[in-house]
mmCIF file of the N, C-alpha and C atoms, coordinates in Angstrom:
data_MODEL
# 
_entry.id   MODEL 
# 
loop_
_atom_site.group_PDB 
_atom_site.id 
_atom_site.type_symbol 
_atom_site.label_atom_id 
_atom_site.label_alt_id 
_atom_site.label_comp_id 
_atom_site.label_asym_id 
_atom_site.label_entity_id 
_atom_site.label_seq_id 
_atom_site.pdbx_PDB_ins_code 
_atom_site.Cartn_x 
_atom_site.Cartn_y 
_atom_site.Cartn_z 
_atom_site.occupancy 
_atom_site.B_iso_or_equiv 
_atom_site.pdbx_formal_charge 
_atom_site.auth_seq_id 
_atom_site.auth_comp_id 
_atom_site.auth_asym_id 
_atom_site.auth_atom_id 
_atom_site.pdbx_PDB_model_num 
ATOM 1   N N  . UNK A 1 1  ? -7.636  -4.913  5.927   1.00 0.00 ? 1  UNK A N  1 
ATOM 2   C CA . UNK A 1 1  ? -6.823  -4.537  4.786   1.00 0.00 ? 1  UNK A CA 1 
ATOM 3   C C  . UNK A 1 1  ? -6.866  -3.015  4.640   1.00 0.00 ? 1  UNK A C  1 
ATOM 4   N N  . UNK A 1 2  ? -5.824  -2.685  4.921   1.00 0.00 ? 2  UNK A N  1 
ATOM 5   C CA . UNK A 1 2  ? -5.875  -0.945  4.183   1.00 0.00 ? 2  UNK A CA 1 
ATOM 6   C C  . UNK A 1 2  ? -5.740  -0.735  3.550   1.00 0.00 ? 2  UNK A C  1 
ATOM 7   N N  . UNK A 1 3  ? -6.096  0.603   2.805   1.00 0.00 ? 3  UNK A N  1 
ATOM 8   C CA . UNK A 1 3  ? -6.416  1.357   1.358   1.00 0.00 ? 3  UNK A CA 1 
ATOM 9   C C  . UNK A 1 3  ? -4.943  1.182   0.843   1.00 0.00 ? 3  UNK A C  1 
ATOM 10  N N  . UNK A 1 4  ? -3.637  1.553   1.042   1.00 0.00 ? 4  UNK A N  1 
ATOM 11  C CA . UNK A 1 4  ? -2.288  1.155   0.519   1.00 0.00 ? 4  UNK A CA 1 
ATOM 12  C C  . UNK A 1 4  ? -2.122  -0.146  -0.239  1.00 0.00 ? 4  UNK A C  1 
ATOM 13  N N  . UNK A 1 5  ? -2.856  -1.031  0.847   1.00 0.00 ? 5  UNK A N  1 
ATOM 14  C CA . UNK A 1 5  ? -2.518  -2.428  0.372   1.00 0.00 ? 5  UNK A CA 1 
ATOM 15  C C  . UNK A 1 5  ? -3.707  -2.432  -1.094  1.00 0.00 ? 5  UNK A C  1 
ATOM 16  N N  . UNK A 1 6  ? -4.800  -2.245  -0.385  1.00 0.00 ? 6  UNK A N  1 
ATOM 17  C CA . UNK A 1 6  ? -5.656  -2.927  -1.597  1.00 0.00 ? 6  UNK A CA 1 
ATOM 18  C C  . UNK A 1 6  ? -5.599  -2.170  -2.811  1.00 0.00 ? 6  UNK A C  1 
ATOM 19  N N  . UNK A 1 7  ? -4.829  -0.967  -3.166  1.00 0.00 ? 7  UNK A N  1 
ATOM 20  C CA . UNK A 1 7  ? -4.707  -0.169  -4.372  1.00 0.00 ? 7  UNK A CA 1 
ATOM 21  C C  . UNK A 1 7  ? -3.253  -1.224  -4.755  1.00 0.00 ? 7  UNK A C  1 
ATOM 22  N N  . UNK A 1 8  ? -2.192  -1.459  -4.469  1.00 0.00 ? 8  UNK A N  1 
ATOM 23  C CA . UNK A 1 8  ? -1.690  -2.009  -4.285  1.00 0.00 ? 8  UNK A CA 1 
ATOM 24  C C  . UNK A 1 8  ? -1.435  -3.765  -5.319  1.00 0.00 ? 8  UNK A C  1 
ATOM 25  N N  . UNK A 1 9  ? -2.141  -4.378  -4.309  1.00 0.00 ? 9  UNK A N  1 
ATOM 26  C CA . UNK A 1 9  ? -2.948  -5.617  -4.822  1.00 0.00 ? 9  UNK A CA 1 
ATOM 27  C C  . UNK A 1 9  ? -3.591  -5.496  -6.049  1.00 0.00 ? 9  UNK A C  1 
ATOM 28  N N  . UNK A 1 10 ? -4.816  -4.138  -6.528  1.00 0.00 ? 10 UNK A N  1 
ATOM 29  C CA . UNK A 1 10 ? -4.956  -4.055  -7.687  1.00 0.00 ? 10 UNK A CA 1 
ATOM 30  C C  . UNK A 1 10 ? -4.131  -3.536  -9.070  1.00 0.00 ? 10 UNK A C  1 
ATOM 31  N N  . UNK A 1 11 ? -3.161  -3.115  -8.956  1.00 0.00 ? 11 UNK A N  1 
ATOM 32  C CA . UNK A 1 11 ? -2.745  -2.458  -9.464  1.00 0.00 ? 11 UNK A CA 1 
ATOM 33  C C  . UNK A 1 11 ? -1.900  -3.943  -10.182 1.00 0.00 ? 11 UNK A C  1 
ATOM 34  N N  . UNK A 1 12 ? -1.487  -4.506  -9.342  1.00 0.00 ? 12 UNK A N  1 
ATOM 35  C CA . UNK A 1 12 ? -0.771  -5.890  -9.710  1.00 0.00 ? 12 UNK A CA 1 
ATOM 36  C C  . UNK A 1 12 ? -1.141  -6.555  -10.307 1.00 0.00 ? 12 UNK A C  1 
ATOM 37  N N  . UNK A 1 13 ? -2.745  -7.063  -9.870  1.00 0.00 ? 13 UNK A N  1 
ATOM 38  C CA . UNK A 1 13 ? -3.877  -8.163  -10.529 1.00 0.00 ? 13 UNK A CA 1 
ATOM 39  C C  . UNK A 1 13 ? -3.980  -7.392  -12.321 1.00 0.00 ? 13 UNK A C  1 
ATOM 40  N N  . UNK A 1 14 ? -3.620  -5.840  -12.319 1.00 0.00 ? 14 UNK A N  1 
ATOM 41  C CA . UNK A 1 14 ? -3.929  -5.231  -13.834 1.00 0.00 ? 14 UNK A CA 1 
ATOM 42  C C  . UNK A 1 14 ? -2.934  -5.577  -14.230 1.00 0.00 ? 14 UNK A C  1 
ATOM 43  N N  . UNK A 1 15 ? -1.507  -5.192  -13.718 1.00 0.00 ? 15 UNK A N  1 
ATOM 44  C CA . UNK A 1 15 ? -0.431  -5.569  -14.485 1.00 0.00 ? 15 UNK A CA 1 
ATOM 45  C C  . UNK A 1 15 ? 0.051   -6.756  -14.991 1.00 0.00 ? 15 UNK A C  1 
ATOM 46  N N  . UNK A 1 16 ? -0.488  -7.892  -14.379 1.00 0.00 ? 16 UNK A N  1 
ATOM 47  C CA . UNK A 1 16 ? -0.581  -9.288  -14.441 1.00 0.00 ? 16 UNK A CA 1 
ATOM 48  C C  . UNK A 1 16 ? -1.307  -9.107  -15.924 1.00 0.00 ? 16 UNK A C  1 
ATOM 49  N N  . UNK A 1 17 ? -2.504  -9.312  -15.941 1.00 0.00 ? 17 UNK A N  1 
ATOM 50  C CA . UNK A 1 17 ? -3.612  -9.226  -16.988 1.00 0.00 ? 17 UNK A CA 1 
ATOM 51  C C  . UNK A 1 17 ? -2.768  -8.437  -18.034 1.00 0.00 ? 17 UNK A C  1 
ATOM 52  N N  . UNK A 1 18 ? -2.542  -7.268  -17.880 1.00 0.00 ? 18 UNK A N  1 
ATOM 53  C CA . UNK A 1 18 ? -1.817  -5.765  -19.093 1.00 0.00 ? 18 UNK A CA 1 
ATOM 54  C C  . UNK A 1 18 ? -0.942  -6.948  -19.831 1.00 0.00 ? 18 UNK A C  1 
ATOM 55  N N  . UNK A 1 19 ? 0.159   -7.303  -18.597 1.00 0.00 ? 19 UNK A N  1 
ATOM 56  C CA . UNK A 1 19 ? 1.774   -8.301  -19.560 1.00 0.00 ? 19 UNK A CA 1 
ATOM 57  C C  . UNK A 1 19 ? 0.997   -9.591  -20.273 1.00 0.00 ? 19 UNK A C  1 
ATOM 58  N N  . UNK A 1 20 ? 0.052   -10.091 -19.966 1.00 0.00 ? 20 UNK A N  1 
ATOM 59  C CA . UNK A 1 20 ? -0.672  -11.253 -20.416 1.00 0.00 ? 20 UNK A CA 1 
ATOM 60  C C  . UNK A 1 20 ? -0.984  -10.811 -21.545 1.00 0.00 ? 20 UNK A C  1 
ATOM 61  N N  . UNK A 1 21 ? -1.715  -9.839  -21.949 1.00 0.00 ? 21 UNK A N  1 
ATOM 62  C CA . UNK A 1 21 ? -2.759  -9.503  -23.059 1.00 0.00 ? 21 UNK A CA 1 
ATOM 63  C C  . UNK A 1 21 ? -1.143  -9.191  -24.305 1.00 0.00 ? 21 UNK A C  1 
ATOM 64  N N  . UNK A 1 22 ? -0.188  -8.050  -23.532 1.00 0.00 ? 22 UNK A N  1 
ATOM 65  C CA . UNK A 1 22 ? 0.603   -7.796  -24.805 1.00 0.00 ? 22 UNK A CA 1 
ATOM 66  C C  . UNK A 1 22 ? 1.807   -8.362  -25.075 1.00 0.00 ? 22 UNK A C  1 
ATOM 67  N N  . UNK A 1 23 ? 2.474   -9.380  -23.785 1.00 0.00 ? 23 UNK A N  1 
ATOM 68  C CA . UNK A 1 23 ? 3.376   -10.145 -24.061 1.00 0.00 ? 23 UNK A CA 1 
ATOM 69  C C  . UNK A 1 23 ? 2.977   -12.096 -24.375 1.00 0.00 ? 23 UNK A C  1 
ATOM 70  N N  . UNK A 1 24 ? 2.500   -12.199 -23.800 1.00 0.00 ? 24 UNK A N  1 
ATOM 71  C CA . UNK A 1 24 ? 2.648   -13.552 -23.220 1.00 0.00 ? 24 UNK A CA 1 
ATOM 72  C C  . UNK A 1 24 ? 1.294   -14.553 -24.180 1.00 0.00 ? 24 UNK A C  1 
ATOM 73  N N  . UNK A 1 25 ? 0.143   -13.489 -24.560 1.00 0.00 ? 25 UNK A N  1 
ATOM 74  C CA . UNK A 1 25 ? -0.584  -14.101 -25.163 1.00 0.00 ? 25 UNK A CA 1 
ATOM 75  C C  . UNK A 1 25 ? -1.399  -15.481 -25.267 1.00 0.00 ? 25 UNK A C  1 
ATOM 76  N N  . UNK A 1 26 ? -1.514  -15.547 -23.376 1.00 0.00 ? 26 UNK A N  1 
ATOM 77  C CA . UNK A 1 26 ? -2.126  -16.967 -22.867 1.00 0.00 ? 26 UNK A CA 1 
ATOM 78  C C  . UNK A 1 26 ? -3.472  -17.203 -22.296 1.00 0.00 ? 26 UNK A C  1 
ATOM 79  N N  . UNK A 1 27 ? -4.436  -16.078 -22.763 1.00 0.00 ? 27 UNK A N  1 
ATOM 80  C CA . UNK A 1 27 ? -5.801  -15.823 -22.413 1.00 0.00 ? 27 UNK A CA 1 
ATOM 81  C C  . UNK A 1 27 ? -5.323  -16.016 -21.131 1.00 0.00 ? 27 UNK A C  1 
ATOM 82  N N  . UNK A 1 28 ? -4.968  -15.119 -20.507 1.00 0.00 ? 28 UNK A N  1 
ATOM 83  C CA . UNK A 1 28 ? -5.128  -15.506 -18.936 1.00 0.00 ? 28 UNK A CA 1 
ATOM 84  C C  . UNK A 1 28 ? -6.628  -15.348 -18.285 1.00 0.00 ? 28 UNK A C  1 
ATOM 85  N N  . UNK A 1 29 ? -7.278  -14.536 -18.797 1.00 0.00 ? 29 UNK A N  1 
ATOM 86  C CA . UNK A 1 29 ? -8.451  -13.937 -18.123 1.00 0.00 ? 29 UNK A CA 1 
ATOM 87  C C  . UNK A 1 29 ? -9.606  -15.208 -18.589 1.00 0.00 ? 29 UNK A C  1 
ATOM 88  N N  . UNK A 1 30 ? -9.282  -15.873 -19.748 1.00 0.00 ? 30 UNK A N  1 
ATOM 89  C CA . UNK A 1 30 ? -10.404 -17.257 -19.891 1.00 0.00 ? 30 UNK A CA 1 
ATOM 90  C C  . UNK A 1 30 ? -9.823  -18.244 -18.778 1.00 0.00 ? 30 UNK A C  1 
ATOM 91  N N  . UNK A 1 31 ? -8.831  -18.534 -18.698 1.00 0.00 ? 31 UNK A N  1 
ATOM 92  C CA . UNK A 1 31 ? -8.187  -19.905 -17.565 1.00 0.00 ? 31 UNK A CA 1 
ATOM 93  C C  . UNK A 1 31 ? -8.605  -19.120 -15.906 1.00 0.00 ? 31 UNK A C  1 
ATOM 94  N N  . UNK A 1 32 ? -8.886  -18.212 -16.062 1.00 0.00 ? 32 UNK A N  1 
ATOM 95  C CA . UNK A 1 32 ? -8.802  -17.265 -15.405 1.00 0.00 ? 32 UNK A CA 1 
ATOM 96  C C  . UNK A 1 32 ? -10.560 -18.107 -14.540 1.00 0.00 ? 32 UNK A C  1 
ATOM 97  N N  . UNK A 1 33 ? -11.375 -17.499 -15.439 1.00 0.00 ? 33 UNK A N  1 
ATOM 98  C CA . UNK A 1 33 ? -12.750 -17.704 -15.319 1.00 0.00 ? 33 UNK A CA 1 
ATOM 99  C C  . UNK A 1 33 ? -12.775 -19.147 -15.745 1.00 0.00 ? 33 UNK A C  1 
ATOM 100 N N  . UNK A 1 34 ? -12.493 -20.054 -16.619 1.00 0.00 ? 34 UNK A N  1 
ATOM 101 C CA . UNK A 1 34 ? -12.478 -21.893 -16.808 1.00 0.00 ? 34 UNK A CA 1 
ATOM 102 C C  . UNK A 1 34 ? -12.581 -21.907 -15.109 1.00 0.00 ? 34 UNK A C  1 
ATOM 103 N N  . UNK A 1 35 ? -11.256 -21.806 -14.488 1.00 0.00 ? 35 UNK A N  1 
ATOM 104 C CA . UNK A 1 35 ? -10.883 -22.164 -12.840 1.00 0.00 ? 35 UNK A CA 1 
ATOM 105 C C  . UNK A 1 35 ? -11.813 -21.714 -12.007 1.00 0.00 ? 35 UNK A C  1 
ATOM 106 N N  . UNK A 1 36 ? -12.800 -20.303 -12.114 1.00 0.00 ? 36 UNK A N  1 
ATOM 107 C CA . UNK A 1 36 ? -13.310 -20.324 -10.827 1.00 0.00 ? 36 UNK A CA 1 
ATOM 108 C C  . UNK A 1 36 ? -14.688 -20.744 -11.298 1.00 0.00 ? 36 UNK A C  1 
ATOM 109 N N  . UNK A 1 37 ? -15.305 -21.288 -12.612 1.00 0.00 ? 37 UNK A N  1 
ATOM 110 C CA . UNK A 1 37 ? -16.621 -22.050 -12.835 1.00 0.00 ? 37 UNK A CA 1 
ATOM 111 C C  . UNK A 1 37 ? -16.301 -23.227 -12.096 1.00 0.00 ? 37 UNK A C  1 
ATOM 112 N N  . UNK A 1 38 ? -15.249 -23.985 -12.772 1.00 0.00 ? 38 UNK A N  1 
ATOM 113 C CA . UNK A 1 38 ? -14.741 -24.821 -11.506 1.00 0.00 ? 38 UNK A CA 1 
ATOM 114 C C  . UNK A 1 38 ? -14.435 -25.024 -10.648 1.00 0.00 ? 38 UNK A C  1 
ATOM 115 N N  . UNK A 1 39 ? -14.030 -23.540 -9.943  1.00 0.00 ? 39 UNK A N  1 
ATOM 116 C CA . UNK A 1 39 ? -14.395 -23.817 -8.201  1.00 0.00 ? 39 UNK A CA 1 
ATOM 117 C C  . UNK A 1 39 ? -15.620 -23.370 -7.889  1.00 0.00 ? 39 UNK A C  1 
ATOM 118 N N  . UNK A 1 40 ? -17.167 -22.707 -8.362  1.00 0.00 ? 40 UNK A N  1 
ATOM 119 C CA . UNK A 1 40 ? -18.364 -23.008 -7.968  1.00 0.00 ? 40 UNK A CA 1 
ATOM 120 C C  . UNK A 1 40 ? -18.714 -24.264 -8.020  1.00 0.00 ? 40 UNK A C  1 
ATOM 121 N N  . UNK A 1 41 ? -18.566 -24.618 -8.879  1.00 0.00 ? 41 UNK A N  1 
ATOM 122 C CA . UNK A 1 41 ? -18.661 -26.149 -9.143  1.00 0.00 ? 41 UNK A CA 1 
ATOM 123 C C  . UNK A 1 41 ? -18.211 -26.926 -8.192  1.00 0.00 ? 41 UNK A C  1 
ATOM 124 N N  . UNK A 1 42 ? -17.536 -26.855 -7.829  1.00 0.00 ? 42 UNK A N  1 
ATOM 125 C CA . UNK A 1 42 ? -16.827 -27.291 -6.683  1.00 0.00 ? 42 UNK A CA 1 
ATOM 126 C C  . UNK A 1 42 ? -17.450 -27.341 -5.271  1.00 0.00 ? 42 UNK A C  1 
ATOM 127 N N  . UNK A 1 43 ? -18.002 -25.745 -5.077  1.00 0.00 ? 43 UNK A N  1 
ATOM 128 C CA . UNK A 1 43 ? -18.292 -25.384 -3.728  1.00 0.00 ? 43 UNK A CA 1 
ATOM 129 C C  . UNK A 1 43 ? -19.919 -26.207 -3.449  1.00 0.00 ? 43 UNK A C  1 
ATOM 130 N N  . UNK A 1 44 ? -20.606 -26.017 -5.322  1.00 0.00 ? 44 UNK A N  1 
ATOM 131 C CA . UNK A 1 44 ? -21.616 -26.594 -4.924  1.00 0.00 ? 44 UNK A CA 1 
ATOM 132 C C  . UNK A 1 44 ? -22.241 -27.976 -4.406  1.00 0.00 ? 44 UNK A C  1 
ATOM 133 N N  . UNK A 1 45 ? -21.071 -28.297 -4.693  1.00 0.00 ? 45 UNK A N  1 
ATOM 134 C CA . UNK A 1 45 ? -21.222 -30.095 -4.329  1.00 0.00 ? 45 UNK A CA 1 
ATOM 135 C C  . UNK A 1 45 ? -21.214 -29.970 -2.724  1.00 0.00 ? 45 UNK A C  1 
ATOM 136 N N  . UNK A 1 46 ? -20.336 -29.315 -2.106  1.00 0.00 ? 46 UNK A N  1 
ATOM 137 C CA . UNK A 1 46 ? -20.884 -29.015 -0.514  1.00 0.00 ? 46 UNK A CA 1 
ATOM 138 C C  . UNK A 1 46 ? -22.174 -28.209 -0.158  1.00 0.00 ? 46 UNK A C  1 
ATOM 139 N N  . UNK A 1 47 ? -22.686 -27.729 -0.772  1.00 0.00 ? 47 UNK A N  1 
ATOM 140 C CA . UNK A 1 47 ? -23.852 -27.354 -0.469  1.00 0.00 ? 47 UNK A CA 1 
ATOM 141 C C  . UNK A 1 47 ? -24.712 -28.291 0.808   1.00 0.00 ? 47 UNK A C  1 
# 
């Protein structure tokens, strides 16, 4: 991955989050974290 892309990629993942917080008002960042407790959860069962 090069530096273009991954500034890039972040810049998106903020703007995502930014329009969430002042338009859309759908806790994205809790469903956000709910989903990946549930995918540890997940991974740990293969353990």
């Amino acid at each position: 991955m090069t530096n273009s892309i991954a500034i890039t990629l972040f810049f998106l993942i903020v703007a995502i989050f930014a329009v969430d917080h002042f338009w859309l008002h759908q806790d994205l960042p809790l469903i956000v974290a709910k989903s990946f407790d549930s995918f540890i959860e997940y991974l740990s069962f293969w353990r």
